[in-house]
Structure formats: C-alpha cells, structure tokens
DOGU-644041 format. One line per 3 residues: number of its first residue (from 0); for each residue x, y, z of C-alpha. Coordinates in steps of 0.02 Angstrom, whole numbers, m for minus. Example, Ala and Ser with C-alpha at 12.3 -4.5 7.8 and 13.67 -1.06 7.14 Angstrom:
<pts>
0 = 615/m225/390 | 684/m53/357
</pts>
This chain:
<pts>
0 = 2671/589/m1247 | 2679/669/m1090 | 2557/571/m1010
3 = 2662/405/m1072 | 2797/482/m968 | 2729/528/m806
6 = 2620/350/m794 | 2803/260/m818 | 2874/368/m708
9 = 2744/313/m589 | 2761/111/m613 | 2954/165/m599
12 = 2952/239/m435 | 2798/116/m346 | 2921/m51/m423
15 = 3078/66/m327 | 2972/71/m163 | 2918/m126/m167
18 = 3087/m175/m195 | 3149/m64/m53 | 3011/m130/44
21 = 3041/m316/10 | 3245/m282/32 | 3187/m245/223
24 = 3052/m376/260 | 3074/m528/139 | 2984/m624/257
27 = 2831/m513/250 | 2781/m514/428 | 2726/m364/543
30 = 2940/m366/592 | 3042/m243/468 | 3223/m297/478
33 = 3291/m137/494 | 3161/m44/595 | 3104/m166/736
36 = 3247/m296/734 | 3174/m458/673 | 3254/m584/734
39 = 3206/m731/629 | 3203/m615/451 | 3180/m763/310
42 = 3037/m839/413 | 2864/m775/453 | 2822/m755/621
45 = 2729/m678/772 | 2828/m717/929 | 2823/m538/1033
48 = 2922/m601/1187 | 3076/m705/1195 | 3108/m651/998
51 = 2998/m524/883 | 2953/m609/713 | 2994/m800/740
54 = 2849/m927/713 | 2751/m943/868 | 2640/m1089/860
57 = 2503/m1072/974 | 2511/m883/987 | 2564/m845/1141
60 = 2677/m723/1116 | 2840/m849/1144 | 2927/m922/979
63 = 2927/m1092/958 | 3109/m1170/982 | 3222/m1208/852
66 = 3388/m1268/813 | 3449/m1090/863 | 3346/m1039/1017
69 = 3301/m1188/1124 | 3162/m1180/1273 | 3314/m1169/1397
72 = 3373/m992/1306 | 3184/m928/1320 | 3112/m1005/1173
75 = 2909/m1073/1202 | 2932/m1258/1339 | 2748/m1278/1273
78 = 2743/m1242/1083 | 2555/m1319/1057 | 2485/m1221/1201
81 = 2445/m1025/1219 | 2414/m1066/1440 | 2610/m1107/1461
84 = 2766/m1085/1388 | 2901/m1097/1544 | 2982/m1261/1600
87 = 3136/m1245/1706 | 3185/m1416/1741 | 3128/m1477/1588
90 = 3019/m1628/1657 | 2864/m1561/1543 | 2778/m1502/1677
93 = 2738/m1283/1661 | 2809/m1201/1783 | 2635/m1113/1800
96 = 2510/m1093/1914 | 2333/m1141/1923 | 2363/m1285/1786
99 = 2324/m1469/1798 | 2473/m1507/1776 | 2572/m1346/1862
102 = 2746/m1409/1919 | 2739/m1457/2110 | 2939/m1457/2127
105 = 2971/m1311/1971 | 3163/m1364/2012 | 3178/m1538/2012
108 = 3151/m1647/1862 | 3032/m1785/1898 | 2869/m1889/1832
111 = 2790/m1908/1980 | 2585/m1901/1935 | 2522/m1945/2111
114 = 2475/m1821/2229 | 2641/m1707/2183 | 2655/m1678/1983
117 = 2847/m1656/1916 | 2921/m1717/2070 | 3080/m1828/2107
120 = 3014/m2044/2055 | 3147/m2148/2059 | 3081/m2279/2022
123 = 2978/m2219/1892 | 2786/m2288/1993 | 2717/m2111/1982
126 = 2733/m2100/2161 | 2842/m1940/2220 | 2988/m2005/2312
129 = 2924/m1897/2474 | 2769/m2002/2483 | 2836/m2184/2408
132 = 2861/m2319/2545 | 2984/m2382/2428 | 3054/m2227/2343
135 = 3182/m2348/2250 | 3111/m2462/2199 | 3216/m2619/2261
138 = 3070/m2704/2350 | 3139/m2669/2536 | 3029/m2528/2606
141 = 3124/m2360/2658 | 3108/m2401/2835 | 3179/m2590/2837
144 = 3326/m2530/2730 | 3355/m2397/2864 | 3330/m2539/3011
147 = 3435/m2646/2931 | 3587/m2525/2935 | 3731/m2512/3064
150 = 3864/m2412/3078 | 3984/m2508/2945 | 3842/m2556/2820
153 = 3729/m2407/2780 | 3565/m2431/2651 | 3513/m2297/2551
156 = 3334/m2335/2528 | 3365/m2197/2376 | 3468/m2308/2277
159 = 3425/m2465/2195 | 3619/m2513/2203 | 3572/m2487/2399
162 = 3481/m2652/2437 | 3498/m2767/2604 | 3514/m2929/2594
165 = 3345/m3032/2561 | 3358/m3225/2524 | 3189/m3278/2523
168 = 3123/m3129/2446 | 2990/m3085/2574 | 3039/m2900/2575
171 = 3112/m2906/2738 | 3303/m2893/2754 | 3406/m3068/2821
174 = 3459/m2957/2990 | 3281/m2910/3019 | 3185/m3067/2964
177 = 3142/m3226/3118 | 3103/m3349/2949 | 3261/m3311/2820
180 = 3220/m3464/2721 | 3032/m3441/2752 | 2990/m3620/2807
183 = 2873/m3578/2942 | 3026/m3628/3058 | 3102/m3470/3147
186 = 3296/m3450/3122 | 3324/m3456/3306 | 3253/m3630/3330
189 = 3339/m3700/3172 | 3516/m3634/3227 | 3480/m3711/3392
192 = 3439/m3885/3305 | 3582/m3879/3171 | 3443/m3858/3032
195 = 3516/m3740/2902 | 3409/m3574/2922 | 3422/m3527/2731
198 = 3385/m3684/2655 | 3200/m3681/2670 | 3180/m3866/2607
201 = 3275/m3941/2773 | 3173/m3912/2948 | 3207/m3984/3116
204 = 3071/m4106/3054 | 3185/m4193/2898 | 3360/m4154/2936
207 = 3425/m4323/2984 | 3409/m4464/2870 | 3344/m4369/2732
210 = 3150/m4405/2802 | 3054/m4327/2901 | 3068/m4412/3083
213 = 2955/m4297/3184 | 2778/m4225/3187 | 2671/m4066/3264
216 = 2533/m4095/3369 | 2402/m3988/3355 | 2255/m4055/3470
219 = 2128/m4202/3446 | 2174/m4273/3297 | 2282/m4173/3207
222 = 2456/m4208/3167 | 2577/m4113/3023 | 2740/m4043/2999
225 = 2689/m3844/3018 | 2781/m3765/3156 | 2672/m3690/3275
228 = 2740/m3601/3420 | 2651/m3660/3589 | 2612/m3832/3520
231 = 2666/m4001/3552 | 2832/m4067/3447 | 2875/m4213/3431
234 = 3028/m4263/3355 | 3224/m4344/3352 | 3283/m4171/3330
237 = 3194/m4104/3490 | 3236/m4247/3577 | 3423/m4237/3528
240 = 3401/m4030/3559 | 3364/m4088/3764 | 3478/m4213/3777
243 = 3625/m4145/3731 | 3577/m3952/3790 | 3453/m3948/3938
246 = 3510/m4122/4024 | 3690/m4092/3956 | 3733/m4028/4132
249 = 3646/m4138/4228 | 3714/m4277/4157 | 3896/m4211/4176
252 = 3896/m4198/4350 | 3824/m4395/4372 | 3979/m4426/4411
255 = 4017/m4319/4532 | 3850/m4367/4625 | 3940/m4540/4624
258 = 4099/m4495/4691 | 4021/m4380/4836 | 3877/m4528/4876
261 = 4028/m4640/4891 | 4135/m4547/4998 | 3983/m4480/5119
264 = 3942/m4654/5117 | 4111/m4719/5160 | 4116/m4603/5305
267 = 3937/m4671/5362 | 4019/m4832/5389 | 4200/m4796/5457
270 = 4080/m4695/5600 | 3960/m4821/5615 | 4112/m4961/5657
273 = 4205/m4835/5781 | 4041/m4817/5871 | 3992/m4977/5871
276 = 4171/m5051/5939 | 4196/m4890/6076 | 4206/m4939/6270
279 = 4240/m4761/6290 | 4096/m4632/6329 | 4212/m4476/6328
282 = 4268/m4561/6144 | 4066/m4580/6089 | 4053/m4411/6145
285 = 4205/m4363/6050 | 4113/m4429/5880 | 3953/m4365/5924
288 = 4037/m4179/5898 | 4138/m4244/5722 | 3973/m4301/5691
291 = 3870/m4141/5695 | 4010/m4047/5621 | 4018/m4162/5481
294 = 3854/m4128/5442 | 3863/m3957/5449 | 4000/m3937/5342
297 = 3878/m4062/5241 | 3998/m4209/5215 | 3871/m4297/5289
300 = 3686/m4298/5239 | 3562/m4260/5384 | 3502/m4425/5388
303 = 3662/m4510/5397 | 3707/m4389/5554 | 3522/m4430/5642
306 = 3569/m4623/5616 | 3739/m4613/5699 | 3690/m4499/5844
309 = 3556/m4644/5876 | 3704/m4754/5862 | 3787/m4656/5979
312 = 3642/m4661/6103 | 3624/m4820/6096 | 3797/m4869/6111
315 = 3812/m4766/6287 | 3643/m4844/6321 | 3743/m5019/6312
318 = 3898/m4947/6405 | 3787/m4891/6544 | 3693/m5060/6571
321 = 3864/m5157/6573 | 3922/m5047/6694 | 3769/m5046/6789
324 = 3775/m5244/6773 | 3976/m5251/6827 | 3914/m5127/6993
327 = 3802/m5275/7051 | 3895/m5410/7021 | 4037/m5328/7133
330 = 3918/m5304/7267 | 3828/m5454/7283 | 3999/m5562/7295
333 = 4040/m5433/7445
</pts>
C-alpha cells in the first residue's frame, strides 16, 4: 500500500511540473516566457536578433516579418535568405556588402540593374538615372532638354511632365531642330519661301498650285525633288524668292535711275545749246568751270563733261578763226 502511494505521489508531482512547464513555454521553443522574454510566445521560433523566439525562416538569426513587426521595425528584409536580412529603402536590394545584388545607393529606392543596382530609374529601362542619356524617359535626351531651355521655359530632363516641344518626333526639340517638319527642307529656307515649316507635306517645290512646279538638279542626268544644299534649284518659288527679295531693291530705285538720267541729260543739252550759240570766250570759259564743277559734284557723268569741254574747244576754235578771218578782211580793204 505504501508503494501505491509514493508511485502516485510521483505521477502527481512530474504531471505538477509539466503543467508548470507548459504554463511558461506553450509554444515549446528554446524561449521560456517568463525567463528569457519570448516575444512571439504561441508560436515556435528561433529568431535571436531583432526578437528571441519568433519564426525565422532561413535561420539567420532575424524573424521573419509579420503583421506585428514589419522589415522597417527590424524584422528579416530577406526572409528566404540566411546572406541578408537589411533593406533600408525598401527597393529589394540588401543593404549588404559583397552581394550580387548589394545596394549601390542603400538610401534611395530604385530598380536600376545596369552598372549601379538599387539606384534612382525613372523611367523604369534599368538604366540608373546618373548614367541614362534620357533619365526620363520622354524621348528628348538630357542634354537637348537642357539646350532647349531659356530663362522663362526651363526643362527638367527628370520629369516626363518636362518635355520640349517636338512635332515631327525626331527627338530633337522645335527650337533646336533646322527640319521641324522633317521634309528634307530646312526651316530657314521654307520661312524665307512662305512654305509652312511644320507641315512636312508642302515644300518650296509644291506650294503654289497644289503641284509641284520646280525640280533639283543633281548633275548629269538626275533630276528630283530632294533638297540638297549646294545644288542647282530650279523652281517658281526660287524664282519668286529673287525677284521679289534680292532684285526687290534694284528694281525700286529704276526709277530713280530714270529721273537722274533725265535730268543729267537735260543739263547735257541746255550746255551743249549755250555753247554752241556763245560769241563770248570769257562766257565759254565761264561754262567750261560750271562744267567741271558739275561733274564733280557728279550731276554730270564724266563723259558728258569730256563732250562739252570738246564743245567748248571747239567753239573758241570757231571764235578764233572768225576773228582771225574779220582781222584780214579789215586789212586788206586798208
């Protein structure tokens, strides 16, 4: 009887000491509740780090995250690998060294694969913005969106909401581009010709009367409507371009050639008459002088003033003879 009463006082007090035990551990890991502080008590776990006793994965020593305890709070960034378990920025790239995949920029989220990993990509190419030619995206490269700026209009070649202006689509901005409408025809020429530089199916070639009236001459044989600068156009519009721009001046002052032709010529004559009708040397001599001032001041051409002084020459020439004719006829009546 006495052994019946020690061997149930023995089942009595081992059933006390599971109880007690399973009271302080219900989760049955190496964490005891009360001793050690286990923080995730009704689940089994390992984690030894961030928080002792919560499941930890890949056994690294960092709990996996959970409703409760995300990676940001210290929970493992990398549940399903024991090489890394920290990711600041949250881009899923460790912040760790010596990985494949160790974050190049640990504080800036980005997917950036070449040459950086975990770097700024705006537009998303895998390219880190640092070494993208067009960082966003927009199809203007960095540089042309920062040409194309001025001091009221500034591009942000950062921002896809940033973009210059680009009507044909070539990738270079309207303010930088020689062919907006990318005809072959450079902007410059077509403003000059009243073609429209952004409509790229009207050239100097077809703009008036809805066909083209003109042609390119390339050499030999060859003839077509390409614009080629240093060769040979012929066309209405270029002829209408010289006509009205190059010879526009020239044929303004027509007349005013007239009116000083007729006047220099008028002069000519009224001289020519006086000389012709003066008895008077001292006069000739007088008009010889308004004579060579008058061309001087150059109301008279050079020519006109070598014909009247020959005029004049003459004219004393004639004087002289009838005098000399007059002298004898005097004496020989004596």
């Amino acid at each position: 009887m006495r052994r019946i009463l020690f061997w149930l006082t023995c089942l009595i007090f081992l059933l006390s000491i599971s109880v007690v035990s399973a009271s302080s551990n219900p989760d049955g890991d190496d964490f005891d509740e009360s001793e050690n502080g286990d923080d995730c008590p009704d689940v089994w776990g390992n984690s030894t780090f961030d928080r002792l006793g919560c499941l930890d994965s890949d056994g690294d020593g960092y709990s996996d995250p959970d409703s409760n305890w995300t990676a940001y709070q210290g929970a493992d960034a990398f549940p399903s690998r024991n090489d890394s378990w920290l990711d600041l920025d949250g881009d899923g790239y460790p912040n760790h060294f010596g990985l494949e995949d160790s974050d190049d920029c640990p504080f800036t989220p980005g997917q950036s694969k070449v040459i950086l990993k975990g770097c700024s990509d705006i537009d998303r190419d895998y390219v880190p913005d640092l070494y993208d030619d067009d960082a966003d995206g927009d199809g203007i490269r960095n540089e042309m969106e920062r040409a194309a700026s001025t001091g009221l209009n500034l591009f942000d070649p950062f921002s896809a909401d940033s973009t210059p202006s680009d009507v044909d689509f070539d990738t270079i901005p309207d303010v930088l581009d020689d062919d907006n409408d990318n005809d072959g025809w450079p902007d410059e020429i077509e403003i000059e010709r009243n073609s429209d530089p952004l409509d790229a199916d009207q050239t100097p070639l077809n703009q008036y009367f809805g066909f083209q009236t003109g042609i390119i001459y390339h050499g030999g044989l060859t003839f077509d409507d390409e614009f080629d600068e240093g060769e040979i156009e012929i066309s209405l519009s270029w002829f209408i371009s010289v006509l009205t721009g190059e010879l526009v001046i020239p044929i303004a002052l027509i007349p005013v050639y007239v009116f000083f032709f007729v006047v220099r010529r008028r002069k000519f004559n009224t001289i020519n008459t006086l000389i012709q009708i003066e008895n008077d040397p001292l006069r000739l001599r007088e008009l010889e002088a308004e004579v060579n001032e008058l061309v001087r001041s150059r109301s008279l051409k050079v020519y006109h003033g070598l014909v009247l002084r020959n005029t004049i020459e003459q004219r004393e020439n004639d004087l002289s003879l009838r005098d000399k004719s007059r002298y004898y006829a005097v004496n020989e009546s004596e």
